[in-house]
C-alpha positions, 0 to 999 in steps of 0.5 A: 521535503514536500513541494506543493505538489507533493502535498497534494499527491500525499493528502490523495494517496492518505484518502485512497489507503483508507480502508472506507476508500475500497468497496471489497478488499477481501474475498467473501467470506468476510467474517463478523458482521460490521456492527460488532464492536472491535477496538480501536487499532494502533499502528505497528511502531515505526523502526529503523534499521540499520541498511547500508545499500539503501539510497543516500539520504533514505533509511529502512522503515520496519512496520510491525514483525511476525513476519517482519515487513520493511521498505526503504523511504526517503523519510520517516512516515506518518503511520495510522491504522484502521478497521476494515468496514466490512470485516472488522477482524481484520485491520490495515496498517498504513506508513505514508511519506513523500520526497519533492518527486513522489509519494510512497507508501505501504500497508499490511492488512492483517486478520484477513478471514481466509488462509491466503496461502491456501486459496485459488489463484483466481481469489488471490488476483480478485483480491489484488485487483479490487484492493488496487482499484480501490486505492487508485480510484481513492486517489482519484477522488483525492485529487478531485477534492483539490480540484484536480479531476483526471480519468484512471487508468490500468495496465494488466495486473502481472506476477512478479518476485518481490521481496523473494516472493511471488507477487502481483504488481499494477501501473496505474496512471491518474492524468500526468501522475503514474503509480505502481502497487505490489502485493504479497499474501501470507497467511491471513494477511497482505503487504502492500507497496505503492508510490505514486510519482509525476512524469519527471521522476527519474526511474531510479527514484521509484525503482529504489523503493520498490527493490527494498521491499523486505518480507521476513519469516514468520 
């Protein structure tokens, strides 16, 4: 169930995951020209998976296969999919839901023009930072259509596991609301995680959802 509250973080993190909300979220090159006509992307179906170590009350969300990408939420998300404006090959998929206590979120970001796997550390950490400072600025912008202006903030980006994967992980803050992003590159495409949550939430409720990030084979 959504408090007032948390319906004011979800309409802000659904203004920072779309792909107009983020000037770069890619390295050059970026592919065909904006102008070429593509489609108009459908989200990957939602499925539950059967998991019984998630949290009491919380299921397993799978968004799409090839590789199979899952995170446990604390009820079904809305799911939406869009093109990026400067790279209309590539296409992010988006699955956002809240709790009384926060908003949590993740995103796959397909036909990305470069092998990710196969560029320098250096793109692969450009990518992350100008891709989390897009949401986060997003979600700023979010709030500030609500009437809620407060200054953003970063820790230093780090590299962690995260779904049996090398990742990169950032805190963020937006006033008295904290978030965290994680992202794994594959190939030519990222996943992302991100929750957004207020000072109240207790530890765990984050914590669960970040460690039930999944990433399967390709």
């Amino acid at each position: 169930m959504r408090t007032t509250l948390t319906a004011v973080l979800f309409a802000a993190c659904v203004a920072a995951c779309a792909p107009d909300a983020r000037a770069q979220t890619q390295p050059t090159p970026v592919g065909p020209p904006a102008v070429a006509q593509r489609p108009t992307p459908t989200p990957y179906p939602i499925v539950v998976v059967a998991d019984a170590s998630v949290r009491a009350g919380w299921q397993r969300y799978q968004f799409g296969a090839s590789p199979a990408f899952s995170v446990a939420m604390p009820a079904r998300p809305e799911a939406n999919a869009e093109r990026m404006p400067t790279a209309p090959d590539a296409v992010v998929h988006f699955y956002l839901t809240a709790s009384e206590r926060g908003v949590y979120g993740a995103s796959r970001l397909d036909g990305l023009a470069l092998d990710m796997d196969g560029v320098t550390e250096a793109q692969r950490e450009s990518f992350f930072r100008e891709y989390v400072t897009g949401f986060g600025e997003g979600f700023r912008q979010g709030l500030k259509a609500s009437n809620l202006d407060y200054e953003l903030s970063f820790k230093p980006s780090k590299k962690v596991r995260a779904a049996g994967r090398e990742a990169f992980e950032q805190d963020m803050t937006v006033g008295p609301f904290q978030g965290r992003a994680q992202l794994v590159f594959a190939g030519h495409a990222a996943y992302c995680v991100v929750a957004v949550w207020t000072a109240e939430t207790p530890a765990a409720d984050y914590q669960a959802f970040f460690d039930s990030f999944r990433l399967g084979a390709r």
